[in-house]
N, C-alpha and C positions, 0 to 999 in steps of 0.2 A: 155655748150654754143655751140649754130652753127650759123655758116656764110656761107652761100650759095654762091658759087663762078662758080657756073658753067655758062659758057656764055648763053645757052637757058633761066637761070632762071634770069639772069640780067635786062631783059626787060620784063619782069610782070608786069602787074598791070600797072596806068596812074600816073605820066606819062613816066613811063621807067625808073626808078634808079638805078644804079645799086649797089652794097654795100657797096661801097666807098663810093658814091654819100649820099644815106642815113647816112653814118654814120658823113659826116660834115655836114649836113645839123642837124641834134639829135645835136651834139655836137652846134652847132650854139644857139638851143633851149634850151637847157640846162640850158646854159653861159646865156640867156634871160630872163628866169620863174623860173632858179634855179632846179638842177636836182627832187627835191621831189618835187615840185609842178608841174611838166611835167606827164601829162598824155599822155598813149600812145595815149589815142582817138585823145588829142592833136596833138601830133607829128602827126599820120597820117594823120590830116587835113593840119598839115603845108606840108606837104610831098604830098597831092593830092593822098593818097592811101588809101583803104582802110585797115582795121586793120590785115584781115588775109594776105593779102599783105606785110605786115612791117613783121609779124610773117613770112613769106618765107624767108626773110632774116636774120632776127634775132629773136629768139626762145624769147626773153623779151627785157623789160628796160633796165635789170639789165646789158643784155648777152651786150646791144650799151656801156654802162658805162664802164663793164670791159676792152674792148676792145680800148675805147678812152683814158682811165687813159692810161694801156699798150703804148700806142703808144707815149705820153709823157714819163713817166716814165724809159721807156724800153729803150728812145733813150738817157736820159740823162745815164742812165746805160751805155751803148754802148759808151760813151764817152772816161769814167774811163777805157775802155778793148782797145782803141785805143794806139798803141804805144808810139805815145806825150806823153801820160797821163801816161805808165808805164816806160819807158826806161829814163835815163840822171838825171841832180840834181833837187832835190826836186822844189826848185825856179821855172823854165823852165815848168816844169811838171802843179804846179798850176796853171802858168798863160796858159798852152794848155786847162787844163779843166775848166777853164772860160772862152775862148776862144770858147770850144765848147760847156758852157752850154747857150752862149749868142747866138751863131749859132744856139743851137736845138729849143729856145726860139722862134727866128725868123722864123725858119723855121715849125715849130710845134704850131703856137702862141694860134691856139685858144685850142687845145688839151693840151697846159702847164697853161694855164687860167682856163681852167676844172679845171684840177687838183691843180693848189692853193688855188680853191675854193670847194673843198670837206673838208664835215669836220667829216668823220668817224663816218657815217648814219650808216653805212651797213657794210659785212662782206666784200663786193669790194674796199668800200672805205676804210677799216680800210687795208684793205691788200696793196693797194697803197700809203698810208700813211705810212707806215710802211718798204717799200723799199724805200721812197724820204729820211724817218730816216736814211737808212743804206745806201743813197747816201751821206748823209751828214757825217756821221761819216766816210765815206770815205774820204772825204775833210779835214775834222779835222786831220786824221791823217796825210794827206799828209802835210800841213799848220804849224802842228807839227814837221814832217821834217825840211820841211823850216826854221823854228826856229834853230835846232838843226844847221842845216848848216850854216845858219849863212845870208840866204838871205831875213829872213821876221823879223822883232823884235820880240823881246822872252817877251816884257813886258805885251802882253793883251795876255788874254786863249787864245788857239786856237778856241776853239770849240766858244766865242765869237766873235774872228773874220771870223769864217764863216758863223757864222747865219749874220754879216754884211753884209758879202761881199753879200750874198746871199738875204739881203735884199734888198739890189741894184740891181740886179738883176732880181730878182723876180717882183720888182716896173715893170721896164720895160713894161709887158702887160698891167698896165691901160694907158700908154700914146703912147706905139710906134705903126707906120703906117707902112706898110709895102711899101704904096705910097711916103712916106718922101724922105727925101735928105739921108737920110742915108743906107747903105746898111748893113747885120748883119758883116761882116770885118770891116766897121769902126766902127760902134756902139760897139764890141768888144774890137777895143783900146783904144775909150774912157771910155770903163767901168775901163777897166785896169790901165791907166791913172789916174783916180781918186779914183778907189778901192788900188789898191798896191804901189803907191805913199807913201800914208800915212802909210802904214805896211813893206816899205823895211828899211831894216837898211841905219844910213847915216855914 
């Protein structure tokens, strides 16, 4: 895979993207026609370039997809390695990495909408797939602390109540605005609010 990042090559082609730019606009199309029905010819028309133009910046398809999954994926990772997430009692800890998967949500929305709509075509999408797995079982384990400690009920699996929590979650991208009343800080307590309510001990 290569990404062209040099400033002379930013402004190529009509009408000037440069590889950021391209790659939400691909990810826009994506999320539109579904990544296997996107042709490049396509993209490059939505884009106003021509085709060996899109190839200056990204060598394929494939090379915009790995790199848009990554940028989801990679950030919800970056979470779990935040100190919130590893230092103090289990309890405190989960509700940091909701906190910050409701944040990278927001802030990442249409790159975490990619990727809940991949469904493991390819060797990129299976490989993304694949680390969201071992985000989860991350969560599980921690969720499982919480049990042990004494701050989440020990009655549902854990690994049940993460794919909840996380179905909540996850929901999120077909209805939130980033124009709404809400901003990702509160939208964060209100997930919390009604995810971990029903899972603290009383």
């Amino acid at each position: 895979m290569t990404v062209s990042s040099a400033p002379s090559a930013a402004r190529r082609g009509r009408p000037g993207y440069d590889p950021r730019q391209i790659l939400e606009i691909a990810v826009q199309v994506f999320i539109e026609q579904g990544y296997d029905a996107t042709s490049v010819a396509s993209l490059a028309a939505r884009l106003g370039l021509s085709k060996s133009a899109l190839y200056h910046h990204y060598e394929s398809k494939e090379a915009l997809l790995e790199v848009a999954l990554d940028e989801a994926i990679g950030s919800l990772e970056g979470v779990l390695r935040e100190p919130g997430a590893q230092q103090g009692p289990a309890g405190q800890r989960l509700e940091y990495v909701l906190r910050g998967a409701v944040r990278v949500l927001v802030d990442k929305l249409p790159y975490v909408t990619l990727l809940l709509r991949v469904r493991g075509n390819s060797d990129i999408e299976r490989a993304a797939l694949e680390r969201r797995r071992a985000f989860d079982r991350d969560v599980t384990e921690l969720v499982g602390l919480a049990q042990v400690d004494g701050t989440v009920r020990a009655d549902i699996d854990a690994s049940v109540a993460t794919r909840l929590l996380f179905g909540m979650v996850n929901s999120i991208v077909e209805w939130y605005r980033p124009t709404g009343v809400e901003n990702a800080a509160a939208l964060a307590e209100d997930v919390l609010a009604v995810a971990l309510d029903g899972l603290r001990t009383r």
